[in-house]
C-alpha positions in Angstrom: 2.7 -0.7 -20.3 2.8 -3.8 -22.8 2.6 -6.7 -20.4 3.5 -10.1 -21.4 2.4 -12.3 -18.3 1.4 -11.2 -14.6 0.5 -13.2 -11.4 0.2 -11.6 -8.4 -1.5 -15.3 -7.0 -4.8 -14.0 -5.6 -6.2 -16.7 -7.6 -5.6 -20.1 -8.6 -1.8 -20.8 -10.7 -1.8 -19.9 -13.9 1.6 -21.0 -14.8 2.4 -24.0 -17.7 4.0 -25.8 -15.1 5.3 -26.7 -11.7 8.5 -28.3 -11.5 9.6 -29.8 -7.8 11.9 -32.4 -6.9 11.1 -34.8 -3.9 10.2 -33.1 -0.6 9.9 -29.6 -1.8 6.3 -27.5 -1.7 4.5 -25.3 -3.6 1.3 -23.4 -1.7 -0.2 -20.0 -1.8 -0.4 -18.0 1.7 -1.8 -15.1 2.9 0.8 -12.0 3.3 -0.3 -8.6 4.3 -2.0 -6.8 1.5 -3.2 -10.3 0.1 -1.6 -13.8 -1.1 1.8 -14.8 -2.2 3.3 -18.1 -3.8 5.4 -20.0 -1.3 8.0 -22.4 -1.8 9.8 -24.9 0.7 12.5 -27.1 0.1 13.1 -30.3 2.7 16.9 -30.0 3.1 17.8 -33.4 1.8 19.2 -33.1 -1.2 22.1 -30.7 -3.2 20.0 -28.5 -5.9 16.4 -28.7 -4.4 13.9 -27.1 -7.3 10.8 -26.0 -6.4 9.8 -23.2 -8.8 6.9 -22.2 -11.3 7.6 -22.1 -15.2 5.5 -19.6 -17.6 6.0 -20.4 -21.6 5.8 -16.6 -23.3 3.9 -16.9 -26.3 6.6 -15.8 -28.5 10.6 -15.2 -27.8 11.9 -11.6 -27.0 14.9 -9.9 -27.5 14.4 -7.4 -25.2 12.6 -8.0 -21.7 12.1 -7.0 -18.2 10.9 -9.2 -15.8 9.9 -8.0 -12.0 9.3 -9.9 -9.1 8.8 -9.3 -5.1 10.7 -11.9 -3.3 11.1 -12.7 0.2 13.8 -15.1 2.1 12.2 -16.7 5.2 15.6 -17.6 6.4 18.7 -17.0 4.0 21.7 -19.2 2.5 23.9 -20.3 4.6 27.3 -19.5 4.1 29.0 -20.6 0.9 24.9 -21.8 -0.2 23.0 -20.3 -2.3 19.8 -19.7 -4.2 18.0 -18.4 -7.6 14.6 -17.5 -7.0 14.6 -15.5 -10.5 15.1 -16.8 -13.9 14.6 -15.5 -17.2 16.0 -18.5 -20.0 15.7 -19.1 -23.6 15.3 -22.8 -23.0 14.4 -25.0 -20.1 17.5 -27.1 -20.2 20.7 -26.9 -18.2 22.6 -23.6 -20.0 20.2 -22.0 -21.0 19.6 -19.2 -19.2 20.0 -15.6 -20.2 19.5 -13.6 -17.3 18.9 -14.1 -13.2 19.9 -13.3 -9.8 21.3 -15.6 -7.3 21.2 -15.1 -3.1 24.3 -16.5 -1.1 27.1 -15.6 0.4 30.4 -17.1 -1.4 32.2 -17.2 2.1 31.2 -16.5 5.9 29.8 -12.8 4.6 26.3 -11.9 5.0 23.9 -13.4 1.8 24.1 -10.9 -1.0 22.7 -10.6 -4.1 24.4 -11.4 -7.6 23.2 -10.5 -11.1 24.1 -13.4 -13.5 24.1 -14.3 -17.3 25.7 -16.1 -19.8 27.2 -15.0 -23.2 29.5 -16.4 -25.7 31.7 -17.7 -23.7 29.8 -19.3 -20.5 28.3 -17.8 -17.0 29.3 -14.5 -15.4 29.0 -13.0 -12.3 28.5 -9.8 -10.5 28.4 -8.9 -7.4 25.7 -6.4 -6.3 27.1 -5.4 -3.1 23.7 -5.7 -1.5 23.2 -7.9 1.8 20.0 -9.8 1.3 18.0 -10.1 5.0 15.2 -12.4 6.2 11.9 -11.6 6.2 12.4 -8.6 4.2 10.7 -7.3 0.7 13.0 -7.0 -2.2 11.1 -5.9 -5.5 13.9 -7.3 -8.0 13.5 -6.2 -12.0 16.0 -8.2 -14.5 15.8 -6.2 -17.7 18.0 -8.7 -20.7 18.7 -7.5 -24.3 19.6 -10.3 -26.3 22.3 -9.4 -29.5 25.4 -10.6 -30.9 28.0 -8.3 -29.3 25.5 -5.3 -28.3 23.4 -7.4 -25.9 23.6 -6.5 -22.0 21.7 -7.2 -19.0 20.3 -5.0 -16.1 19.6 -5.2 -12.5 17.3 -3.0 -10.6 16.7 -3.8 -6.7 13.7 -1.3 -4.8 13.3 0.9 -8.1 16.9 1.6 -8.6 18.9 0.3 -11.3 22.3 -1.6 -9.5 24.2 -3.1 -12.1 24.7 -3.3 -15.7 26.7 -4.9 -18.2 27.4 -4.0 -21.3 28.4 -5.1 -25.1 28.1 -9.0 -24.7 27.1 -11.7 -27.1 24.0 -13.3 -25.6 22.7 -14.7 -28.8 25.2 -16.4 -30.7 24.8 -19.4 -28.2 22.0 -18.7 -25.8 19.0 -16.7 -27.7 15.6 -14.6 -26.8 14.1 -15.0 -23.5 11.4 -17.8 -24.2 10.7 -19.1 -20.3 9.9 -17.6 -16.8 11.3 -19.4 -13.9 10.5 -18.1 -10.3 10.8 -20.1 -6.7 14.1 -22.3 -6.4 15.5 -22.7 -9.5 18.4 -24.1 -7.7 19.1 -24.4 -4.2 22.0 -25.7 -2.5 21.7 -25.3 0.7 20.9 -28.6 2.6 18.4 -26.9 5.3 15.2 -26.6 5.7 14.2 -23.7 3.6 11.1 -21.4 2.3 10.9 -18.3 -0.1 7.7 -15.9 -0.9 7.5 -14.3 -4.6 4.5 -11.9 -5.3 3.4 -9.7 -8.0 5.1 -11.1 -11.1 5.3 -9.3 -13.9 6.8 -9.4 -17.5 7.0 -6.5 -19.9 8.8 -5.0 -23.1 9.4 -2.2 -20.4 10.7 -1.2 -17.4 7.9 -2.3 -15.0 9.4 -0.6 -11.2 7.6 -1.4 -7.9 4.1 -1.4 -6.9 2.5 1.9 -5.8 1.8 0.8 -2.0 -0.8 3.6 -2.2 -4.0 1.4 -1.4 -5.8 4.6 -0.5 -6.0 8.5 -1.2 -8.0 11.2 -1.3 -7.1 14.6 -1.2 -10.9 16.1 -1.6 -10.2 17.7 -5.2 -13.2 16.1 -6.7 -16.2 14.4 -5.9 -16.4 12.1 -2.7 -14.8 8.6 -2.6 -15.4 7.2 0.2 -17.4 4.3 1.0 -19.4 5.2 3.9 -20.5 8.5 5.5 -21.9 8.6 9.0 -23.6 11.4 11.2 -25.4 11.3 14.3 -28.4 14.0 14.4 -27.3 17.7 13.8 -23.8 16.9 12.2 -22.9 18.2 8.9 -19.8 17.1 6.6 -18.8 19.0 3.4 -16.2 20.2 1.3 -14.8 23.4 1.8 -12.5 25.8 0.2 -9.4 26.7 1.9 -7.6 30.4 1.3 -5.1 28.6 -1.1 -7.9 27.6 -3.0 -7.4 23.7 -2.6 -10.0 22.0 -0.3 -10.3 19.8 2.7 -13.1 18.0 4.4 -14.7 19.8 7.1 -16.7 17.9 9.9 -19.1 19.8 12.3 -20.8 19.1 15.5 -23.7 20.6 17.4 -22.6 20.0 21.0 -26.2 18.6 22.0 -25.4 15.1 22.2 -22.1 13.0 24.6 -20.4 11.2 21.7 -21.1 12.8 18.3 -20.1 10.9 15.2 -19.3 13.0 12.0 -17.1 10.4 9.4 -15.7 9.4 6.6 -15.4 5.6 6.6 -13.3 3.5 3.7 -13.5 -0.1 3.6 -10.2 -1.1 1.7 -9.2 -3.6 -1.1 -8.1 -6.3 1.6 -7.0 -6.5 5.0 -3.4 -5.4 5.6 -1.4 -6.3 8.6 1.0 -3.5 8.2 -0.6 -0.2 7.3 0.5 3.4 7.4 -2.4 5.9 7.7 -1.2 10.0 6.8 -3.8 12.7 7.5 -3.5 16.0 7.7 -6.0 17.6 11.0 -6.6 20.9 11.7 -9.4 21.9 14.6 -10.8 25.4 14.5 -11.8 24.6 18.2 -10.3 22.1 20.4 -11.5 20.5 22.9 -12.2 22.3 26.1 -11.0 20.5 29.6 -11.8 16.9 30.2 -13.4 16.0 27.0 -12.0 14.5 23.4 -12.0 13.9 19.7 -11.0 11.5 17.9 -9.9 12.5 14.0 -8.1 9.2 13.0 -9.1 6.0 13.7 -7.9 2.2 11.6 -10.0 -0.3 12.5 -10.4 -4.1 11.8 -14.6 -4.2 11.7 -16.9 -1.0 12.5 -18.8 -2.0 15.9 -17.1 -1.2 18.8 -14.1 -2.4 20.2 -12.6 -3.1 16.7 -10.1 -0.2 16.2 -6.2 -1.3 15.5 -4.8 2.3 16.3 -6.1 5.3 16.5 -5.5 9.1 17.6 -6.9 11.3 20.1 -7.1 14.9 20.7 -8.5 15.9 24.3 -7.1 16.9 27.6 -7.5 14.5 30.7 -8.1 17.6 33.1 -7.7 21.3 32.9 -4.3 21.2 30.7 -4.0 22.0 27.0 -5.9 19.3 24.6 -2.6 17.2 23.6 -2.3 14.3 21.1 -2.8 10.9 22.4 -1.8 7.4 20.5 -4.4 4.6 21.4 -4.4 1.0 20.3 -6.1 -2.1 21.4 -4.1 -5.3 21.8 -5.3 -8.7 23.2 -5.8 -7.2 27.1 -7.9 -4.1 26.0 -7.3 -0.2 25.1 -4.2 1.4 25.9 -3.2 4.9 25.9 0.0 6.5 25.5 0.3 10.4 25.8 2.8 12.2 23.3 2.6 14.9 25.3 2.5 17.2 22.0 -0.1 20.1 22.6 -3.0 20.5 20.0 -4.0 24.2 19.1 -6.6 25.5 16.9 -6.2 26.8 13.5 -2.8 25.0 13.3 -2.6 22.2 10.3 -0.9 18.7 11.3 0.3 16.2 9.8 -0.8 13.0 11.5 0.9 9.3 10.4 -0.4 6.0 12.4 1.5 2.7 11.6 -0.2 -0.4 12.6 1.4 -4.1 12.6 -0.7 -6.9 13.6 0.8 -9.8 15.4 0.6 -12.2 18.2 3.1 -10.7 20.2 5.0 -9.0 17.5 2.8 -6.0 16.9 3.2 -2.5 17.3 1.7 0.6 16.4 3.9 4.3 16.1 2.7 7.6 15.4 4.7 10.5 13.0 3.9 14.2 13.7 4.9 16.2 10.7 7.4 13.4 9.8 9.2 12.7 13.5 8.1 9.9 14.7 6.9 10.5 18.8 5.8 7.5 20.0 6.1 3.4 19.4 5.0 0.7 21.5 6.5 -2.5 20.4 5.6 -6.2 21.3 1.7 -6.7 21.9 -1.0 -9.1 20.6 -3.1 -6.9 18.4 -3.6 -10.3 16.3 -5.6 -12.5 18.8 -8.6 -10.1 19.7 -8.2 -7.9 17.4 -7.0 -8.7 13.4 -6.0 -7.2 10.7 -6.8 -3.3 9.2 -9.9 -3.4 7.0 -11.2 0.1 7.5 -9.9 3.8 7.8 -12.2 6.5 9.3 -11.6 10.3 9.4 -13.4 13.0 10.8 -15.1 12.8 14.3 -15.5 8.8 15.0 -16.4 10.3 19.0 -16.6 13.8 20.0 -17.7 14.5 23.7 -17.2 18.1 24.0 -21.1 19.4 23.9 -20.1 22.5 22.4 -19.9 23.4 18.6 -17.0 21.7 16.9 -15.1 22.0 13.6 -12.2 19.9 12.4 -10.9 19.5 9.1 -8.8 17.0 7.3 -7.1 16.7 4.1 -4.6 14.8 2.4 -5.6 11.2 3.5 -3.5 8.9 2.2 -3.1 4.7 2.8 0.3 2.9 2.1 2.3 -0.3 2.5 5.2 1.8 3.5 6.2 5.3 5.2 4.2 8.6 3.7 5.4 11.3 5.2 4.7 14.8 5.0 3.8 16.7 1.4 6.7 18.7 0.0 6.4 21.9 1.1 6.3 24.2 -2.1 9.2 26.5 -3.0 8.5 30.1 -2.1 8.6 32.2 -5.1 9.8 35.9 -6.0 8.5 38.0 -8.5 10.8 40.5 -9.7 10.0 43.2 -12.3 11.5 47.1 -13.4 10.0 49.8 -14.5 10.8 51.9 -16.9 13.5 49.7 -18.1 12.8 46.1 -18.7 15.2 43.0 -19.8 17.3 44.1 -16.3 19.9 41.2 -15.0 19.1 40.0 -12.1 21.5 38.1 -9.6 21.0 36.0 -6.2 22.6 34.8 -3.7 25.7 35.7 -7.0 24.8 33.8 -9.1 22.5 35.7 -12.3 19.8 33.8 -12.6 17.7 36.0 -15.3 16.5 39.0 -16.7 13.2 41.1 -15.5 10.3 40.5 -15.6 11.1 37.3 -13.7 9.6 34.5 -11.3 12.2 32.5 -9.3 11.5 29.7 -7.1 13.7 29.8 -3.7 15.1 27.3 -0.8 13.5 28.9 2.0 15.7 31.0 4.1 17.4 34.4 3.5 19.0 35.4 0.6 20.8 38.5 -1.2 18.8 40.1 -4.3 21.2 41.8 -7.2 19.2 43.9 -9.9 21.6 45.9 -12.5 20.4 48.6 -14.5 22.2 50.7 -16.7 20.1 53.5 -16.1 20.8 53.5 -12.4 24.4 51.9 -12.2 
């Protein structure tokens, strides 16, 4: 992708210049996932600024421009604010493209794509309620022509609104300048927005991949750190569909085995999803446990976020249990979901961290089974900094053998891997070239392979030899 400017403020600024008016703050503050520029107005005045200006180093007639942006607390009603600006010259009027957050009565904040043409500003109204404390990844995309220019909106990926056949160049131009933060705000409170990830392209840009992790065991080891206590053995195996997982084996000698994968990731996330896919060709027998999953803020012990365990407290069937730590100690919570070997599942933990507002909830082959809400994860404990897979602590002293696959790390929900289409192979023999029909509907002629929703369906083949 041919990128003009980026900033996604790890560093120091690197924009031409900071424009604020008296009161207002610029800083950059840790988010989850890494840092984020910050701007604060005081609430004094009527059209606060407080935003960051980047010069391109030449003018464009067409341009897209993306941005994450976050409202700490929204307009108020009738207020507003443009965090977004993309402009062919710095003074008043000259913008070409950008999006504006208020509400134009008592309604909810929403967001409005707006530009000027030959004849002054327009708006439009998205539709889309803007919330606190929410992500929005928000791409402007502006064409700049006499009569064929138009400007788009895209909002989480998907393209919102358009417009179409207007004159942005006859009196405003190419897009020269950059403006993010508060261009403008009117709304005489106290006030603070978050942008991140800033980029500027000749194309369309879309959201981050909030994939910080995978592995899926294809090819060659990635991980950061392998451990094994004396007699354990990892490798990679080859399952009956030919793809391959990681396979983890104990001896049973030893109380507490350790046989694991360990990845220490980019930064330290405060929300985290973690998606594995387990599968035990023994469980563990009455009393004793294993535990396949495990996201953790540092390795010693007593620094796991979440974590999953397979075991059975007595003499009932291993079940699945959610564990956490928070700022009193370890917690359990039982899904009561049994565990049975040779059986794959699909295993999601996701972790907040806060100081009262943390929680952690667990997905079994995408429904979610249990969530506890509200605990201090933050204090004692911190933020995610490591995922582990295999057997972090197996107690069973017997032989063991657990497998995982599809490991997968993300700012948002996973979820289960499509399931592939079943397919039928249909052929005819002498005759070839035969019509074949399903469910109705013809679909080819033989020899043919068709992929199907699963289910039952009806199977049609005409031949004029046998009709």
């Amino acid at each position: 992708m041919p990128v003009i400017f980026a900033d996604n403020f790890e560093t120091n600024i690197v924009w031409t210049k900071q424009t604020k008016t008296a009161g207002e703050a610029i800083a950059i503050v840790a988010v989850p996932g890494g840092n984020a520029a910050q701007f604060s107005t005081d609430g004094v005045e009527v059209g606060e600024m407080c935003y960051l200006a980047e010069t391109f180093p030449s003018t464009y007639t067409d341009l897209f421009m993306r941005a994450y942006v976050l409202y700490k607390d929204v307009p108020a009603a009738s207020k507003y604010s443009v965090p977004l600006n993309l402009r062919n010259r710095e003074v008043s009027g000259g913008a070409v493209a950008w999006v504006q957050v208020g509400s134009p009565s008592a309604q909810t904040p929403r967001l409005f794509l707006k530009y000027n043409d030959a004849v002054g500003e327009k708006t439009v109204d998205t539709g889309i309620d803007i919330v606190a404390n929410r992500w929005y990844c928000i791409e402007i995309h502006a064409v700049v022509a006499a009569g064929t220019g138009f400007v788009q909106l895209f909002v989480d990926g998907v393209q919102v609104k358009e417009v179409l056949n207007i004159d942005n160049s006859t009196t405003i131009g190419p897009v020269q300048f950059l403006h993010v933060g508060e261009r403008w705000f009117s709304g005489q409170v106290p006030h603070t927005i978050l942008v991140d990830d800033v980029v500027v392209a000749t194309e369309y840009i879309g959201p981050v991949n909030p994939v910080v992790f995978a592995d899926d065991f294809e090819g060659n080891v990635v991980w950061s750190k392998t451990t094994k206590t004396a007699g354990e053995t990892f490798s990679i195996v080859t399952l009956t569909d030919n793809t391959k997982a990681a396979q983890f084996s104990t001896d049973g000698i030893e109380a507490g085995e350790m046989c694991y994968l360990q990845e220490t990731l980019p930064s330290t996330y405060n929300e985290l999803f973690f998606r594995a896919y387990v599968l035990y060709k023994d469980v563990p027998a009455a009393g004793k446990y294993s535990v396949p999953l495990n996201m953790r803020n540092r390795e010693v012990s007593g620094g796991a976020v979440a974590w999953v365990q397979v075991g059975s407290p007595s003499a009932q069937t291993p079940r699945l249990f959610l564990k956490c730590n928070d700022a009193v100690g370890e917690k359990t919570v039982d899904t009561g979901i049994d565990i049975v070997a040779n059986r794959w599942y699909c295993i999601e933990i996701h972790a907040v961290v806060g100081a009262g507002t943390g929680l952690v909830r667990l997905f079994m082959d995408g429904v979610m089974v249990r969530e506890v809400l509200n605990i201090d994860n933050a204090t004692t404990i911190g933020p995610v900094q490591f995922l582990v897979v295999g057997e972090r602590w197996f107690t069973g002293q017997v032989p063991h053998t657990v497998l995982i696959d599809s490991v997968a790390a993300a700012t948002e929900y996973i979820g289960p891997l499509e399931a592939p289409k079943p397919k039928l192979t249909i052929n005819s023999s002498p005759e070839l070239g035969v019509p074949v029909y399903i469910d109705n509907q013809f679909v080819g002629n033989t020899p043919i392979i068709v992929e199907l929703v699963a289910g039952t369906h009806t199977v049609r083949v005409e031949s004029e030899v046998t009709r």
